[in-house]
N, C-alpha and C positions, 0 to 999 in steps of 0.2 A: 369118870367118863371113859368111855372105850373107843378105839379109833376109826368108828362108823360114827361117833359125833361130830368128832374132828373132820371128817370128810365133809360133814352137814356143813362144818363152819365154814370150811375152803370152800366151796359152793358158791356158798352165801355170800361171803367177804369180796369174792373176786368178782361176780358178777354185779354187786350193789356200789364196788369201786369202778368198773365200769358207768353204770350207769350216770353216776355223776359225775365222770369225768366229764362223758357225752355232754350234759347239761354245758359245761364250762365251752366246750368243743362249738355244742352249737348254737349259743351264746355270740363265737366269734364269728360264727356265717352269717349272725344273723349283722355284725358289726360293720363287716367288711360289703356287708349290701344295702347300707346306711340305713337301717330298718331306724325307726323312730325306738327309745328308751322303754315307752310304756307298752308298747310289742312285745318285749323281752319274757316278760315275765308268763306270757301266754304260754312259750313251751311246754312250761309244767303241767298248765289247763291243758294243751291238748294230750300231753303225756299222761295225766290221771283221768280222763274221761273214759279212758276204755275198763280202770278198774269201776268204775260208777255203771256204765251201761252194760258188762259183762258179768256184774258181780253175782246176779244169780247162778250164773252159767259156769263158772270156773270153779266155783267150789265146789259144784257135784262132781263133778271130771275128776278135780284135784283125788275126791275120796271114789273115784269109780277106777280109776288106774294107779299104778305103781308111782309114788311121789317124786322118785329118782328121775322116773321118767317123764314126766311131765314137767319136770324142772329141765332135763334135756331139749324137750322138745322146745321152752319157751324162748334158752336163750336163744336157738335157734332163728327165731323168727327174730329174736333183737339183732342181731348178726346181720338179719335181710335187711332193718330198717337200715344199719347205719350205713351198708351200699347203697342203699339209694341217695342217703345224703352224697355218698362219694360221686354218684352220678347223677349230681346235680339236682336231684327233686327239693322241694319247698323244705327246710330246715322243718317246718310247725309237721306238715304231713310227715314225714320223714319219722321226726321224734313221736309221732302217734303210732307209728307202727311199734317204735321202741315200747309206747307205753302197754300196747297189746301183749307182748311178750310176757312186760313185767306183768300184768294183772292175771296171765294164766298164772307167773310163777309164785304169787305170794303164797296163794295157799296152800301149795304144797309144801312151801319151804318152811312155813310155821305148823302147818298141820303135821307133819311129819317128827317135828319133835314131838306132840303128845305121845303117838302111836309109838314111838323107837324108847322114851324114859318112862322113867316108874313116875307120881303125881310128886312125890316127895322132892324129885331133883328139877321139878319146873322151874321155880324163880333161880335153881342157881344154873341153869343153862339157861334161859333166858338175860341172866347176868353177862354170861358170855355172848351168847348169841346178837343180843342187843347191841351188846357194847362193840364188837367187831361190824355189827351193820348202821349201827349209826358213827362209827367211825371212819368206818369205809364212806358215808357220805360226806364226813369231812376231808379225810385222804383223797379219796375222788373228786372233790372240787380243786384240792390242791395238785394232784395230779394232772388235770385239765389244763391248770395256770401253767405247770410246769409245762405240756406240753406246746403249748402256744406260745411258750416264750422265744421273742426272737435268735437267741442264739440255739435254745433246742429243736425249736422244728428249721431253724438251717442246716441244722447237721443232718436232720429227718429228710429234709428236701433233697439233700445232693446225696442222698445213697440211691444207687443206680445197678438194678439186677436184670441180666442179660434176659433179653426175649422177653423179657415184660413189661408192656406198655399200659403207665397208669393213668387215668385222669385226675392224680395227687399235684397240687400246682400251689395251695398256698398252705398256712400255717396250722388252718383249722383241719382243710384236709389230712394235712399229716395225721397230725394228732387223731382224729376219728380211725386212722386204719393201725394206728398203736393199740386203739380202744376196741378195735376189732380181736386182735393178737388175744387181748384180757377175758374179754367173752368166751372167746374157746378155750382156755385156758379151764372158765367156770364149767364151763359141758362139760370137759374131760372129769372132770370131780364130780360131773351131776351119773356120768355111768358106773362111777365108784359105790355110790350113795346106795346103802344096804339095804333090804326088801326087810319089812317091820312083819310082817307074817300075819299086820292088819286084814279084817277082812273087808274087803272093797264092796262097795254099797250099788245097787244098779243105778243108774241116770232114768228120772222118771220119763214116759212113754212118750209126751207130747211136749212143748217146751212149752205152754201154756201150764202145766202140770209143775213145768220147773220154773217157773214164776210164783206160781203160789207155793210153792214149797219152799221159796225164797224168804216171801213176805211172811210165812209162819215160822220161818229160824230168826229175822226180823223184831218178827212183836215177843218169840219168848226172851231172844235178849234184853229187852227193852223192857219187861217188865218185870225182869229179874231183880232182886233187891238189889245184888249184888253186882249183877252184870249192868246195869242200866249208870250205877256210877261210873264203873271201870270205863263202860263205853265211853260214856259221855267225855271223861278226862283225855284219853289216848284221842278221840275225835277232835278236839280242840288242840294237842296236844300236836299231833304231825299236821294239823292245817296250818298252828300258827309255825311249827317248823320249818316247812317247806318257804313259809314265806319268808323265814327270817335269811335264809337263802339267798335271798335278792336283794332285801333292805343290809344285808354286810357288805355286799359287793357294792350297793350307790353308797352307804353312807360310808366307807373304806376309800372311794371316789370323792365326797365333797367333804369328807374330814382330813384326809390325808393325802390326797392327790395322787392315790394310787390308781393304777392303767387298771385293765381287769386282769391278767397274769397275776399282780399282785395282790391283790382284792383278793381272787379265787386261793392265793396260798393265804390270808390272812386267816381265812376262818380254817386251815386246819390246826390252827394254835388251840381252838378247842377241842384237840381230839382227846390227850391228853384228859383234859375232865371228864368228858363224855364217858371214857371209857373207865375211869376212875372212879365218877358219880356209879356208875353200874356194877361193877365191882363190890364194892361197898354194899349196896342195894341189896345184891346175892349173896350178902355174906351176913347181913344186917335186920334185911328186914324178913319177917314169916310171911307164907303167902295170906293167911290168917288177919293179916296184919296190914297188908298192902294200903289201904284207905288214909291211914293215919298220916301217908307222907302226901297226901293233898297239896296243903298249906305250902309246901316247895315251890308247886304251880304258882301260887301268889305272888312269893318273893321271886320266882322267876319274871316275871311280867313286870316288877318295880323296877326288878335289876336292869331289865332290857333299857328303861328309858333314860339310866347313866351313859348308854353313849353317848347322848347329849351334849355333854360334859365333857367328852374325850377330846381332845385333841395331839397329843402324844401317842408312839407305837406303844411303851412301854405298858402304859396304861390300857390301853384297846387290849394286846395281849393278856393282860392277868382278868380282865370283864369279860374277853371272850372265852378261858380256860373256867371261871367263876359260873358263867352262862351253863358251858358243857356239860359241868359236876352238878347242874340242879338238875337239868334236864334228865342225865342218863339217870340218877338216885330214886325219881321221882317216877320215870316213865317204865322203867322195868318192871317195879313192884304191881304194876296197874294192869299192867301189857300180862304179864303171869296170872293175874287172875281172874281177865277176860278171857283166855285161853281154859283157864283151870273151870271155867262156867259153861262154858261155851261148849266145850268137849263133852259134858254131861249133857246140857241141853240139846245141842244141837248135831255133836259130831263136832270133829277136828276140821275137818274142812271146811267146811257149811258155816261153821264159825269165825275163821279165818275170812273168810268173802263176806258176812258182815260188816265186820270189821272194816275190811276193806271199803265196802260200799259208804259207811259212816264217814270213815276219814275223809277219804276222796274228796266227797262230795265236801266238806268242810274245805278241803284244798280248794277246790273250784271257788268256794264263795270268796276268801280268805285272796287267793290270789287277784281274783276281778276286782276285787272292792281296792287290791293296794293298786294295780293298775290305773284303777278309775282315778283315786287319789294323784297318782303321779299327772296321770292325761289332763285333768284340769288344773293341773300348775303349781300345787301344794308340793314345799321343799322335803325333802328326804327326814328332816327335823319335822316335820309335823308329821308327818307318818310313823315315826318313831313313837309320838307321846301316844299320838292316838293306838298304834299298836300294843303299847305296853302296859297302856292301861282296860285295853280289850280283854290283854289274857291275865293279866292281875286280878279283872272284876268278873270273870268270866270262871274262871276257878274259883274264886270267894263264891258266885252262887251256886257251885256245883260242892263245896264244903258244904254252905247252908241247907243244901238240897239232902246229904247224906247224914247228916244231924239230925233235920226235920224226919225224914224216912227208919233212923233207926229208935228213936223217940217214940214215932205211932207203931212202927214193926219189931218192937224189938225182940220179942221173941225170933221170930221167923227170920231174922237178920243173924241171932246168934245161933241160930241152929247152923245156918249157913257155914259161917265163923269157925263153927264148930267140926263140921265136915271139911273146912279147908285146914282147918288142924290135926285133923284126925291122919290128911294124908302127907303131909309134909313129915321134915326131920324134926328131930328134938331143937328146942328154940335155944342158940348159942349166946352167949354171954355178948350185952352191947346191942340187943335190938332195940326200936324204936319203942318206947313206950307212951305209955297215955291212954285217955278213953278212946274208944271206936267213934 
């Protein structure tokens, strides 16, 4: 890799470490204004509704302008939101401004890898890639906690810069204008980010036109042999993530009697795997081959429901490291070959906002449904069983789905197979084996 990837990664790492500090940040405004528990988990809903409602519209953009730049221009606007949090607007509104940002910036920052590598270095930059942006979601919660901890935003509180008068008065505020500092930091790297010499696509005439142009990058994913799995897992895959978010933090609360500072560093004890499961992944598995690590999803979903179980750190710690390593092992190989489908079908971008659009909207359900759970009274332990065996049984029938599919299709599935082997590297010793 050349150091315009490396740029890609800085980018990426630092503005998706932002992001979830934010969450942790505005987590605590929402704390400190005694908002009710099952409120909480909304931020994310309002924060993912912009990639749902904008999804047709940002992936043309993404592929109609230079992806550096529209990564510039996103964090941008995350920047505006989290001054508004500083001047006092509604955490939920506030964070939906953040979410607008992110939802212009996804597709550029994953479209951008097809157009900048060869097809062959997908999953092992996506190994990277992955594993820095889903650790950065872990780091970034942890960083959040760290900032809201009472003796670090004390120290945050009493630095005092002449002639400038701020509306910074408690812990969360602090912390959000650290997280501000982070955001610029990711610009500064998004004007580095190399021009791919891709050729840029116009934006259809009428936005009615970029509606249906939506809905037909939409159905060919979906009925791609291959893309309509991949979708399908990574869609389940970052809804049940996002929510697992919230359920570490209560149940890190009613199992350990941790505050949210601690809660929020508890789960970067999984970064560690996350980043290790992906690793691995990229070194492991062909993109040819991605399907096979399904079955991961399973035992991820059985494993979730041993926090049950926990009541010791020591323990939490090695289920939540055990957690990370399925996830990133499992979600990489998937995540590569909806990109590796998607870029043929549909374009890099246009596929990307997909994608997006599927997740999200899996967020939204995924999130309301635990909300709804906690609002009518059900302990953190029941939401638990019930979640872990959602994405256990949830994955078994998206195995069964790809079994049954390559059974009737099998030609037309191994041709596929065959074409994502044709552009990958030679397959290294120690991949995944077994049937498709």
């Amino acid at each position: 890799m050349n150091s315009g990837f490396y740029i890609i990664m800085a980018a990426q790492f630092f503005s998706s470490l932002a992001d979830n500090a934010l969450l942790v940040a505005a987590i605590a405004l929402l704390l400190q204004a005694d908002a009710p528990s099952w409120l909480t988990p909304y931020l994310k809903f309002f924060f993912v509704v912009s990639y749902v409602l904008l999804a047709p519209y940002v992936g043309a953009i993404a592929d109609r302008l230079p992806k550096g730049h529209v990564m510039f221009m996103a964090n941008t606007v995350k920047i505006v939101g989290c001054v508004m949090m500083l001047w006092g607007i509604d955490p939920l509104a506030a964070y939906a401004v953040v979410g607008l940002g992110a939802a212009a910036y996804s597709p550029a920052k994953y479209g951008i890898l097809t157009e900048y590598l060869p097809h062959r270095k997908l999953v092992v930059a996506n190994g990277w890639i992955e594993g820095l942006t889903v650790a950065s979601i872990i780091l970034g919660t942890v960083l959040g906690g760290v900032l809201i901890h009472a003796r670090i935003s004390g120290v945050l509180l009493h630095l005092d810069f002449p002639l400038i008068d701020t509306p910074i008065e408690t812990p969360a505020e602090a912390a959000i204008a650290v997280i501000v500092v982070v955001y610029a930091i990711a610009a500064l790297f998004n004007l580095q980010v190399p021009r791919t010499g891709a050729e840029l696509k116009p934006l259809p005439a009428h936005p009615a036109d970029t509606l249906r142009d939506f809905a037909r990058c939409v159905r060919h994913l979906w009925r791609d042999r291959l893309g309509q799995i991949s979708l399908a897992v990574t869609t389940l895959f970052w809804g049940a993530g996002a929510t697992l978010q919230f359920i570490v933090i209560e149940w890190a609360r009613a199992a350990l009697g941790f505050d949210l500072s601690k809660a929020a560093m508890l789960q970067g004890v999984s970064a560690f795997g996350i980043a290790l499961g992906a690793v691995l992944a990229s070194t492991w598995v062909a993109l040819d081959r991605s399907v096979r690590v399904i079955p991961l999803g399973i035992a991820m979903g059985l494993i979730i429901i041993a926090m049950n179980f926990v009541g010791q750190l020591w323990l939490a710690i090695v289920l939540m490291v055990l957690i990370g390593a399925l996830a990133g092992f499992f979600v990489v190989p998937m995540n590569a070959l909806l990109q590796h489908r998607g870029h043929h079908l549909v374009g890099a971008g246009r596929s990307i906002a997909v994608q997006n659009f599927n997740e999200n909207t899996s967020i939204l359900i995924m999130i309301a449904l635990y909300s709804l759970l906690l609002n009518v009274g059900h302990s953190i332990y029941v939401v638990i069983w019930v979640f872990g065996l959602f994405v256990a049984g949830t994955m078994a029938l998206v195995q069964w789905w790809y079994t049954h599919s390559h059974r009737v299709h099998r030609e037309e599935i191994d041709q596929l197979l065959a074409f994502a082997r044709a552009e990958a590297p030679p397959r290294p010793q120690g991949r995944i084996s077994g049937r498709e």
